[in-house]
Structure formats: structure tokens, C-alpha cells
N, C-alpha and C positions, 0 to 999 in steps of 0.2 A: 497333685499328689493324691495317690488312691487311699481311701481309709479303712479299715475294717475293723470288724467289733472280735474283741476277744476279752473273755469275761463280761465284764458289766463295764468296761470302756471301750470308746473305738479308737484307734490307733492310725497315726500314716505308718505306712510300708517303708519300711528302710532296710536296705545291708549293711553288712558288716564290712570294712576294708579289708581288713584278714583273710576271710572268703576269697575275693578277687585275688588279693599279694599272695595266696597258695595256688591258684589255679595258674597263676603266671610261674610261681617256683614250682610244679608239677610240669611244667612245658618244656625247663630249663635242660632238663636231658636230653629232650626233641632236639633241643636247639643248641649245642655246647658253646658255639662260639661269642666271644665275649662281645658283639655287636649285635646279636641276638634280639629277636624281639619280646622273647619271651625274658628275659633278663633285663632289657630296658621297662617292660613292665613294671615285672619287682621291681626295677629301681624308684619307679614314680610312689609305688604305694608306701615301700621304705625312708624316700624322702615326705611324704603327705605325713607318715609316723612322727618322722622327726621334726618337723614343722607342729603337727600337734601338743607334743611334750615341749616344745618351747612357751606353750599356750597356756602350760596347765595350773601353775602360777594365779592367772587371772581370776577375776569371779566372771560370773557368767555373759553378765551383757556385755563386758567388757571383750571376755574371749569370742564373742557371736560380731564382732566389730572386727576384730586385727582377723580373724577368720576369713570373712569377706576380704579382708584388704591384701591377706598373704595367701591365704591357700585356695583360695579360690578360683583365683587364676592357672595354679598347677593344677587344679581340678580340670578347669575346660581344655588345658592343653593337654592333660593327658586322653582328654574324652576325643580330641583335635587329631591327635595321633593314633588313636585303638579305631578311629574312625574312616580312616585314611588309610589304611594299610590293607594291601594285598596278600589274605591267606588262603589255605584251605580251609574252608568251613570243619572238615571232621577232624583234620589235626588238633594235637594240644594246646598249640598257640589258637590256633582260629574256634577251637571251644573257650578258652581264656576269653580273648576279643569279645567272642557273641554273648556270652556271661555280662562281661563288661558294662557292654552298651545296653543288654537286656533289661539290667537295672540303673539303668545312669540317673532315674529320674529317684530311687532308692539310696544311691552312695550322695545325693547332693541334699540328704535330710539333715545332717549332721549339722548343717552351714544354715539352718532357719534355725537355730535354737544353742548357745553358748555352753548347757548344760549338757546334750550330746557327746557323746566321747565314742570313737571309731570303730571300740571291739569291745564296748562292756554291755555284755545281754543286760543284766540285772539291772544298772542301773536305770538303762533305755526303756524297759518295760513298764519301773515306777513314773517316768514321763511321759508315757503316752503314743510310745514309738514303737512299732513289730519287727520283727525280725525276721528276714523275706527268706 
């Protein structure tokens, strides 16, 4: 994971889910039909959401535990899929994809640390995390 200093700490590199789940709801027009890949996208980040807020309950080391053990997996399968598929490069969908994968090594920050949470700047900045 890459680091970089901002301020007087340095920081890993991470995205936000959010990011990705609007680039894939920006596509959804490209793509209207409901088999769509740009709407199975959203669906993976809207489901990674909801899987998060079942989470949010826990304290940290505990949520950085069921983390690895539930979402982590929908992590790699979604990375399994956006990785695997046939687009245009310059279409919506295949800028989504290349977004995607550009940062895969950034959306998997979240799963090293219990206290991470998928779309809060603020908090992520007091830990030590940047926002790509």
C-alpha cells in the first residue's frame, strides 16, 4: 500500500466506496437494462453498504475480524467480476471498471483497520488514511 505525507503525518492511500457506487450509478443510463453491468456494480457497493452497517454496532478489532470474514470476500468477487468483463474502455461502464480496478489496492484499506468506515473523510484523516 502506497503512503504519503500530508501535513505532519503520512498516510496509506485509500478511496471512498461512494466514489466507485456513483461512477457505476452514472453508467446506469448507458446501460438501462436491469441485467446491466453497470447496475450490478451499484448493486455490489450497495450490498458492501449494507454489510458495513451491520458491522457498525462492533468496536473496532472486533469489526476489522467479521470484516475479513464477511465482506471480504464480496470484495474479491466484486474485484473477480469488474475484472473479467468485456467493455469499452471509453464508455461509462468501462471508465467505472478502470476506476474500479485502478484503485483496488485503495478500496481494500478499509479491511486492515476495524476503525475505517467506507465514506467518512473526516474520520479516516484522524487515522491516518488519505483520500485518493
Amino acid at each position: 500500500m502506497a503512503t504519503q505525507r500530508t501535513g505532519n503525518y503520512s498516510c496509506k492511500k485509500r478511496l471512498l466506496l461512494a466514489h466507485v457506487r456513483r461512477k457505476f450509478h452514472e453508467a446506469i443510463g448507458s446501460q438501462p437494462s436491469k441485467y446491466s453491468h453497470a447496475l450490478t456494480g451499484e448493486k455490489y457497493c450497495n450490498l458492501l453498504f449494507k454489510e458495513y452497517k451491520k458491522l457498525a454496532s462492533l468496536d473496532a478489532k472486533e469489526r476489522q475480524k467479521q470484516r475479513t470474514l464477511w465482506i471480504k470476500p464480496i470484495v474479491e468477487e466484486f474485484f473477480s467480476w469488474a475484472s473479467n468483463l468485456c467493455v469499452l474502455p471509453n464508455s461509462k461502464i468501462g471508465k467505472a471498471i478502470e476506476y474500479a480496478l485502478n484503485y483496488k489496492e485503495g478500496l481494500y484499506t478499509f479491511l486492515e483497520d476495524g476503525r475505517l468506515e467506507p465514506s467518512t473523510i473526516v474520520q479516516n484523516e484522524r487515522l491516518g488514511t488519505c483520500n485518493g
